[in-house]
N, CA, C and O of each residue as an XYZ file, in Angstrom:
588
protein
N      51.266     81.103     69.460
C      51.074     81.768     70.729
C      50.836     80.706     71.809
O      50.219     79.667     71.573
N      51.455     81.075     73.237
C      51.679     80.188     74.290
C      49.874     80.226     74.869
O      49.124     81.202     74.868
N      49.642     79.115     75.223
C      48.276     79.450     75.770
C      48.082     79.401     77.322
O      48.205     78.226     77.668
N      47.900     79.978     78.085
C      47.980     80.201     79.580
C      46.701     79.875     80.286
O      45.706     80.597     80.213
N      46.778     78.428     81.176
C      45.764     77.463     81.510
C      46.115     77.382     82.896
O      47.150     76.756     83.126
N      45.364     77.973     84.097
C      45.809     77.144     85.106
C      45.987     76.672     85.940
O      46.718     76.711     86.930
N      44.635     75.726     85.186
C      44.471     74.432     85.972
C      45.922     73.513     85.573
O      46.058     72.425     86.133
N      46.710     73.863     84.848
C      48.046     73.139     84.485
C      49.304     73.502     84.941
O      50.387     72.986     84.663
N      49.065     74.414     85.648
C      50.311     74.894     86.306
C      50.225     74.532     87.580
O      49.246     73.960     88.061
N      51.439     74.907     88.307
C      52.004     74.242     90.001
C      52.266     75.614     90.387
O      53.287     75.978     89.803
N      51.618     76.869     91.382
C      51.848     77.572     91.835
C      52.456     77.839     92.757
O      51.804     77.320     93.663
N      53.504     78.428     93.302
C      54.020     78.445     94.808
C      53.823     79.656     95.404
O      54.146     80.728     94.891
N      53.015     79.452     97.060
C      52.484     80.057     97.428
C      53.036     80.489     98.807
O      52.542     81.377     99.502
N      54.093     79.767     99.106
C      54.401     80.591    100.401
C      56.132     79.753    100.771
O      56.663     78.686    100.463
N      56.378     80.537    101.294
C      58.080     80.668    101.356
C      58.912     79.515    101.140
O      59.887     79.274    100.429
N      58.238     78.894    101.956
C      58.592     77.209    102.204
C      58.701     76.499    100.964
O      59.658     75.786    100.663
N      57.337     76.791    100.003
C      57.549     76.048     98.672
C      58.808     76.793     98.047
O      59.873     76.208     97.853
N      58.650     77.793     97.824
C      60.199     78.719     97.490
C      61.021     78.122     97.993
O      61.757     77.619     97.145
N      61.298     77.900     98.973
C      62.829     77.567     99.276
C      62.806     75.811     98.578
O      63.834     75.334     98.098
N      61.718     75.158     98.622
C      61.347     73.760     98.186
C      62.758     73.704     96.849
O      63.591     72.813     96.685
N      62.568     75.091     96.025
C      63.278     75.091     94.736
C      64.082     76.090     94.462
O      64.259     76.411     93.287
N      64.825     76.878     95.689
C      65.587     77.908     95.838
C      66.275     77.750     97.059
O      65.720     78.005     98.127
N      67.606     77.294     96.979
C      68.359     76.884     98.355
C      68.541     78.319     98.816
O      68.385     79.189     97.959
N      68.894     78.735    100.228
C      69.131     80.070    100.893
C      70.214     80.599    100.271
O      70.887     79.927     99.489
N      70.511     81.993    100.592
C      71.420     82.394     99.766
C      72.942     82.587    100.727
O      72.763     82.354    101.923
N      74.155     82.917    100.402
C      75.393     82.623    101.557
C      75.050     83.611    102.416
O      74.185     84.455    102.182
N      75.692     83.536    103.396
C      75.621     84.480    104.305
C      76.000     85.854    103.767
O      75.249     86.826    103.682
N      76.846     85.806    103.535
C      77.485     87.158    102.640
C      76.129     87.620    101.794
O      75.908     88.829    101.745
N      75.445     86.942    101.295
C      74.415     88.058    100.375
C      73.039     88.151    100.801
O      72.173     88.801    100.215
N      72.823     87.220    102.234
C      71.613     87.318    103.051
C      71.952     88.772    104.115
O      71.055     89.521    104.502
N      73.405     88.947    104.454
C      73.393     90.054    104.974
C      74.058     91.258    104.411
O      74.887     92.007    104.929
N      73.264     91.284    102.713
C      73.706     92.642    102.246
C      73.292     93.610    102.637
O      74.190     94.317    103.096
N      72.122     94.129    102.710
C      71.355     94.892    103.230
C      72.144     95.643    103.860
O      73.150     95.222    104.430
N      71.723     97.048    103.830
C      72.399     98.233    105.029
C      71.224     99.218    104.876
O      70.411     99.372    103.964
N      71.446    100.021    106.421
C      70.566    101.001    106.668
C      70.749    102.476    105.993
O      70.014    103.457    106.105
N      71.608    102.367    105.472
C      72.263    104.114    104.864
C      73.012    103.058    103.451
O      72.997    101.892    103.058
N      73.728    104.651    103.019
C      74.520    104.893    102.066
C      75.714    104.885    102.315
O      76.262    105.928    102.670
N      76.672    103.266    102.143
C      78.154    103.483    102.432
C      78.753    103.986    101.247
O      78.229    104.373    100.202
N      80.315    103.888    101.699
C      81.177    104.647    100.901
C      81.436    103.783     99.195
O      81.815    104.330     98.159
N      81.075    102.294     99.401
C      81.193    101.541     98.082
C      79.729    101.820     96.978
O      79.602    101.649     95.765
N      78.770    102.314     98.030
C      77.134    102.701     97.194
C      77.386    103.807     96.859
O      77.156    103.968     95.660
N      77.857    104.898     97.485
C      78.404    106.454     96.900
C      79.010    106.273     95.721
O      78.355    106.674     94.759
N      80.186    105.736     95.459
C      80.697    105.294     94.586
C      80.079    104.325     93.469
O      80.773    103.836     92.578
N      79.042    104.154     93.573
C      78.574    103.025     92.665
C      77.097    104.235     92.336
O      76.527    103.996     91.271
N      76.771    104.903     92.795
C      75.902    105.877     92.470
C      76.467    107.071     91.955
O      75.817    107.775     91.181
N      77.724    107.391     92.346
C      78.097    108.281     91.384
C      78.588    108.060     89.984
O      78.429    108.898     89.097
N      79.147    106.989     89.824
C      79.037    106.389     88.332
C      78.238    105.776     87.426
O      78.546    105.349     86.313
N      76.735    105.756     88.218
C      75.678    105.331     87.326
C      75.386    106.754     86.715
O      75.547    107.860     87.232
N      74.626    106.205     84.717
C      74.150    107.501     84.185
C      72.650    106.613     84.011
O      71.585    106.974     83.510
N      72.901    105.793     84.410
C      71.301    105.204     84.358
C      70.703    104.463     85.960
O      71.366    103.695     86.657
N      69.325    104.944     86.246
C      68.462    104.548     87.250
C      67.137    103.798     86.843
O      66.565    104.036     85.779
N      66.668    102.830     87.806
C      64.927    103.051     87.369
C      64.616    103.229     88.624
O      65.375    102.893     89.533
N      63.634    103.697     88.785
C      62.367    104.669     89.471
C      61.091    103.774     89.870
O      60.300    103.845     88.930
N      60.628    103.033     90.805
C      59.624    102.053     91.016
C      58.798    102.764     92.197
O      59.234    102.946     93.334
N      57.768    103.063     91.814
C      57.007    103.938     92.460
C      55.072    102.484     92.628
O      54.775    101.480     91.980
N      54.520    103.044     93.518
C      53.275    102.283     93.393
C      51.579    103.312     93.618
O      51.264    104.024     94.571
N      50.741    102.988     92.269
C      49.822    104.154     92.296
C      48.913    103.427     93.220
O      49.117    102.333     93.746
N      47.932    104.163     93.329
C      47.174    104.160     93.894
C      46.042    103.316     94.220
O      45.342    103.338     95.232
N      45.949    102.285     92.814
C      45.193    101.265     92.520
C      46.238    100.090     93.034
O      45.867     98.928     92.867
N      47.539    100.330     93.657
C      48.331     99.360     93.762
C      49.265     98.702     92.971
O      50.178     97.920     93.236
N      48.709     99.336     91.625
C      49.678     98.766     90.620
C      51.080     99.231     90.673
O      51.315     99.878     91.693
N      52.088     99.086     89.860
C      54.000     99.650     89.978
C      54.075    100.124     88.880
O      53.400     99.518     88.048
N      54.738    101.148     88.443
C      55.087    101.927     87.908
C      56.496    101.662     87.863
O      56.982    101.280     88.928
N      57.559    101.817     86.506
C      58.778    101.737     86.424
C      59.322    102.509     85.639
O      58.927    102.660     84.483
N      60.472    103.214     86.229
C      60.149    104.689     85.096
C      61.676    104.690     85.006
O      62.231    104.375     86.059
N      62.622    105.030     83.775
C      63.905    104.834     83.760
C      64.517    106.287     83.905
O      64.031    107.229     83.281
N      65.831    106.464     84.931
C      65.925    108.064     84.762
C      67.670    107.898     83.665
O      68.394    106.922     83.470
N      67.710    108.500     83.467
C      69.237    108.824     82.553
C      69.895    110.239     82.936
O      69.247    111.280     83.045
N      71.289    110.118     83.126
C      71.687    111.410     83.325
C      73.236    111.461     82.888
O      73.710    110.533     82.233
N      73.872    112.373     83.202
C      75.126    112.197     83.298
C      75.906    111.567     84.741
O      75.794    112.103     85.844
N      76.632    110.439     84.492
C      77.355    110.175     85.907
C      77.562    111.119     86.955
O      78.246    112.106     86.682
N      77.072    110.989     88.162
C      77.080    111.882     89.055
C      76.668    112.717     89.702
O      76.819    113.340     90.753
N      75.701    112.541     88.254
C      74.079    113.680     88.663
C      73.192    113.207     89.956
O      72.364    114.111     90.064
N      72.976    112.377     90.854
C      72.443    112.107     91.557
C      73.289    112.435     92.829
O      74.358    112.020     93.277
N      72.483    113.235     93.170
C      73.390    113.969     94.502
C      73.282    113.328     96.006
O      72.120    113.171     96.383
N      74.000    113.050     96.649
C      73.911    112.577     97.891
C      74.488    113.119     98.827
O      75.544    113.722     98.639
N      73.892    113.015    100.092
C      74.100    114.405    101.376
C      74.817    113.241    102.394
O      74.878    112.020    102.542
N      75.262    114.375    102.922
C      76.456    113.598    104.232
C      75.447    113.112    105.277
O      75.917    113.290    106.400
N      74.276    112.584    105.307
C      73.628    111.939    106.203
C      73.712    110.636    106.032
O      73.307    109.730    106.760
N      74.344    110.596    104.878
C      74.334    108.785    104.261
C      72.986    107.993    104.120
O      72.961    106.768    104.007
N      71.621    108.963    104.141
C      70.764    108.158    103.712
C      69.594    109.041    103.007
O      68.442    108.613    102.942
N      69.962    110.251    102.507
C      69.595    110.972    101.510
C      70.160    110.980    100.095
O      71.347    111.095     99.787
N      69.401    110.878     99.511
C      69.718    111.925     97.503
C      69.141    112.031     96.893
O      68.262    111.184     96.739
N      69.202    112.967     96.233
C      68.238    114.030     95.720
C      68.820    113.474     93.798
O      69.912    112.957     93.559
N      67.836    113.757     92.829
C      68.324    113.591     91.278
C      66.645    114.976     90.198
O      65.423    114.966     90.348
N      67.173    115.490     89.663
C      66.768    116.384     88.941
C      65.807    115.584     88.304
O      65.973    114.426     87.921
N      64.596    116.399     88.195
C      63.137    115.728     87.354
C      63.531    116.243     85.905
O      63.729    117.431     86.159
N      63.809    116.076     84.313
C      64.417    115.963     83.320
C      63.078    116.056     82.406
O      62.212    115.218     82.656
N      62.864    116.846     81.532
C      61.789    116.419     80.181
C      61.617    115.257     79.770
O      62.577    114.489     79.707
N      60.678    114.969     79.494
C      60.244    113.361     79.932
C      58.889    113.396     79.103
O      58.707    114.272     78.258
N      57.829    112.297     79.404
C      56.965    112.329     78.533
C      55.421    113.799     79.248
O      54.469    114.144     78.547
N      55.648    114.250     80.501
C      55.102    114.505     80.968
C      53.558    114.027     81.431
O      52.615    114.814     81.509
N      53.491    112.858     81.670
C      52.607    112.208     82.136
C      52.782    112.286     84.276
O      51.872    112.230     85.104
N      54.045    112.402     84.465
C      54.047    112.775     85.889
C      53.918    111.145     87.369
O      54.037    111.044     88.590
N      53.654    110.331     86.324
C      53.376    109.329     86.891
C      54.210    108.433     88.194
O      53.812    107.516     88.912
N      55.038    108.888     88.149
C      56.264    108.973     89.160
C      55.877    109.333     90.467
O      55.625    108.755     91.525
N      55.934    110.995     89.839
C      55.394    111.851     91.096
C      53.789    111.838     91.413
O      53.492    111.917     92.605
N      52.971    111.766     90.681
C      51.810    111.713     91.321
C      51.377    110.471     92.270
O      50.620    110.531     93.239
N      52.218    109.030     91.615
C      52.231    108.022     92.740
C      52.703    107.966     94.159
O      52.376    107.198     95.063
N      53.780    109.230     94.133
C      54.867    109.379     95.310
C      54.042    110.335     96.237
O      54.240    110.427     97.449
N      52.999    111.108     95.468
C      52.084    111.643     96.460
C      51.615    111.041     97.293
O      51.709    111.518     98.424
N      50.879    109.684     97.109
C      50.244    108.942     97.514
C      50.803    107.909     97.967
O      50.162    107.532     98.948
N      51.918    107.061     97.703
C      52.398    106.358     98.255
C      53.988    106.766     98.093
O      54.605    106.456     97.074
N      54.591    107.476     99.165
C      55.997    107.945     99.204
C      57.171    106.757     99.294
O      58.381    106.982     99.326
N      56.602    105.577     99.323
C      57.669    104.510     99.297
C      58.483    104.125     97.558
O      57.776    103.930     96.569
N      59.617    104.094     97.517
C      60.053    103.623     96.020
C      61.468    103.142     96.606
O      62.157    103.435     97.583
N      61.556    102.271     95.539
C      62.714    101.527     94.810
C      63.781    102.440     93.858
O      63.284    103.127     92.965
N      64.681    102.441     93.977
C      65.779    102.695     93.055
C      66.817    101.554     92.993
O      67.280    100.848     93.889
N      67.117    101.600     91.214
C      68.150    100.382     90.750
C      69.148    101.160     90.088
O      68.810    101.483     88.949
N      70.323    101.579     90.466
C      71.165    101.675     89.751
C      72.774    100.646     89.213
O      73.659    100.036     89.812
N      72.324    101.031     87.333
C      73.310    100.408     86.674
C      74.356    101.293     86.048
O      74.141    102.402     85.559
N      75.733    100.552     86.134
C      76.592    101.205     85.699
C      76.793    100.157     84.658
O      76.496     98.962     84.648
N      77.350    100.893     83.823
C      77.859    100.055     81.939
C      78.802     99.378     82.328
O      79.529     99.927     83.156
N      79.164     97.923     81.888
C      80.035     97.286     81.916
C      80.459     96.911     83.286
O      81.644     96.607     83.425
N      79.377     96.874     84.722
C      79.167     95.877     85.683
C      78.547     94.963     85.706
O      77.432     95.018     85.188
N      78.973     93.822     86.274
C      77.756     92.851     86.029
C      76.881     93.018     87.128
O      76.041     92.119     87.176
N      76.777     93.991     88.163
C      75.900     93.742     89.242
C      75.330     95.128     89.486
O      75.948     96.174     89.288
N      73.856     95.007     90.022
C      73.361     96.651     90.212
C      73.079     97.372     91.540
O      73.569     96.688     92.438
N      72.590     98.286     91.946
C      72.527     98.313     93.325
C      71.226     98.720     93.494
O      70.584     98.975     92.475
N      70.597     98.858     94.790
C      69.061     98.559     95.016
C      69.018     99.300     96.284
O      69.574     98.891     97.303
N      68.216    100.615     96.193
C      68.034    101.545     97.079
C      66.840    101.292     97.565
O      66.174    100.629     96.770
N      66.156    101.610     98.789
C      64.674    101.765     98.553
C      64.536    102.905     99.758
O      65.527    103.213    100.420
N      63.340    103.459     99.974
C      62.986    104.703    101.164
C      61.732    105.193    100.908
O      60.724    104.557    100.598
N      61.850    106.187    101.037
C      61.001    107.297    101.165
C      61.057    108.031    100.323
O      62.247    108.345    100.308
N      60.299    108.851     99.141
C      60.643    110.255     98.357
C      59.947    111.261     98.961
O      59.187    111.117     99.920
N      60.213    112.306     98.385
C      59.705    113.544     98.749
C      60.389    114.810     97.485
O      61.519    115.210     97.205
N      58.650    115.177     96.865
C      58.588    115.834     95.500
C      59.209    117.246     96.541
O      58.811    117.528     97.672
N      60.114    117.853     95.860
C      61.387    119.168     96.353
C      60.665    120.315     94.942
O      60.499    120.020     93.758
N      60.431    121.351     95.500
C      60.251    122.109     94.087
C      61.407    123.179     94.140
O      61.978    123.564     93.119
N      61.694    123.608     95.346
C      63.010    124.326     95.022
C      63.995    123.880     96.561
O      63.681    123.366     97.635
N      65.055    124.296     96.081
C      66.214    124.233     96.984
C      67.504    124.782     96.759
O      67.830    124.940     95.582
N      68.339    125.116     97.692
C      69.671    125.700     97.380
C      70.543    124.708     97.006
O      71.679    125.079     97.300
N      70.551    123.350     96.368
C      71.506    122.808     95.755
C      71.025    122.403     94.704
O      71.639    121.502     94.132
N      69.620    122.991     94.021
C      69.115    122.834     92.869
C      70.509    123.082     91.677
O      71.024    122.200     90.990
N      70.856    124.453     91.712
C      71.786    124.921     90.644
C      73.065    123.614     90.566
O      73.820    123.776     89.607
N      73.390    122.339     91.470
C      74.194    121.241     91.322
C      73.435    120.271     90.117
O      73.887    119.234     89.633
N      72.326    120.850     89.842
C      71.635    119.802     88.779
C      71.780    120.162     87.356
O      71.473    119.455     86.396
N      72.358    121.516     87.332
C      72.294    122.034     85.587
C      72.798    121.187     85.102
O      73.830    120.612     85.449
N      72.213    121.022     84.340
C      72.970    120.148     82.684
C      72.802    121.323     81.530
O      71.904    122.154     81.395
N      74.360    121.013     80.507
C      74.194    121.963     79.428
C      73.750    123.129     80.044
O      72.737    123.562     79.495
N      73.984    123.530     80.610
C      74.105    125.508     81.659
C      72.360    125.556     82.025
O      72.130    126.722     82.347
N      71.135    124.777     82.091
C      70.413    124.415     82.174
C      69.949    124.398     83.571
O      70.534    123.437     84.070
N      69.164    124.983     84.521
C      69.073    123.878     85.736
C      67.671    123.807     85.870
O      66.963    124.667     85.346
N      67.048    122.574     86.722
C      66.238    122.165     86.992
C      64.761    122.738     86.574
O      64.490    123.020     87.741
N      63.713    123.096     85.940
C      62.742    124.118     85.645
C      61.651    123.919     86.710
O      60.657    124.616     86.504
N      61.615    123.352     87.496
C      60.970    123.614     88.553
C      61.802    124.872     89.218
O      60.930    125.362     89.935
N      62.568    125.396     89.335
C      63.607    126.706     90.423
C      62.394    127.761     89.852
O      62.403    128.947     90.179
């Protein structure tokens, strides 16, 4: 077992040392970033069947919670900076949503199989208990059990 000392380590503490050992990145990937949902993220979200979920409780700590679905299941609205994805049987611990109470900010990562690259949402949530495009979430003739 590794033993973790440290007074033996070299910490870096602020940007400058970072960059000390991380050259900037090209222009092209310093200005990935976008304010919405374009037409290449639609597409790259409708073919993910896998997400993770990064939520932060209350003590500050992160939470990382993986969602799985069928491709496509994650629905997105013509505002280009909404979507909505079905809450699924799970361990029922809730930990997701009870963090999102409290702190409504999260992360989403979606991967598609056999890309090498993922995409990286972040916003606002907001726990939905019913809605009229709930019935777009059935799986197996199934829909959502919150309705």
């Amino acid at each position: 077992m590794t033993t973790w000392n440290p007074s033996k380590v070299e910490l870096v503490t602020s940007e400058a040392a970072l960059r000390e050992v991380v050259e900037p990145p090209a222009p092209a990937i310093a200005a990935k970033g976008i304010a919405g949902i374009d037409e290449l993220s639609r597409d790259f979200i409708a073919a993910a069947r896998l997400f993770f979920l990064a939520t932060t409780a209350a003590d500050g700590s992160v939470d990382l919670s993986p969602r799985g679905d069928a491709a496509g299941s994650v629905l997105l609205f013509d505002d280009d900076r909404t979507l909505a994805f079905a809450d699924r049987d799970g361990n029922r611990r809730l930990d997701s949503f009870r963090n999102i109470l409290q702190h409504p900010r999260v992360g989403m990562l979606f991967v598609v199989p056999g890309v090498d690259h993922v995409l990286r949402v972040n916003g606002r949530a907001t726990i939905v208990r019913s809605a009229p495009f709930f019935a777009e979430f059935a799986a197996r003739g199934v829909e959502p059990r919150w309705r």
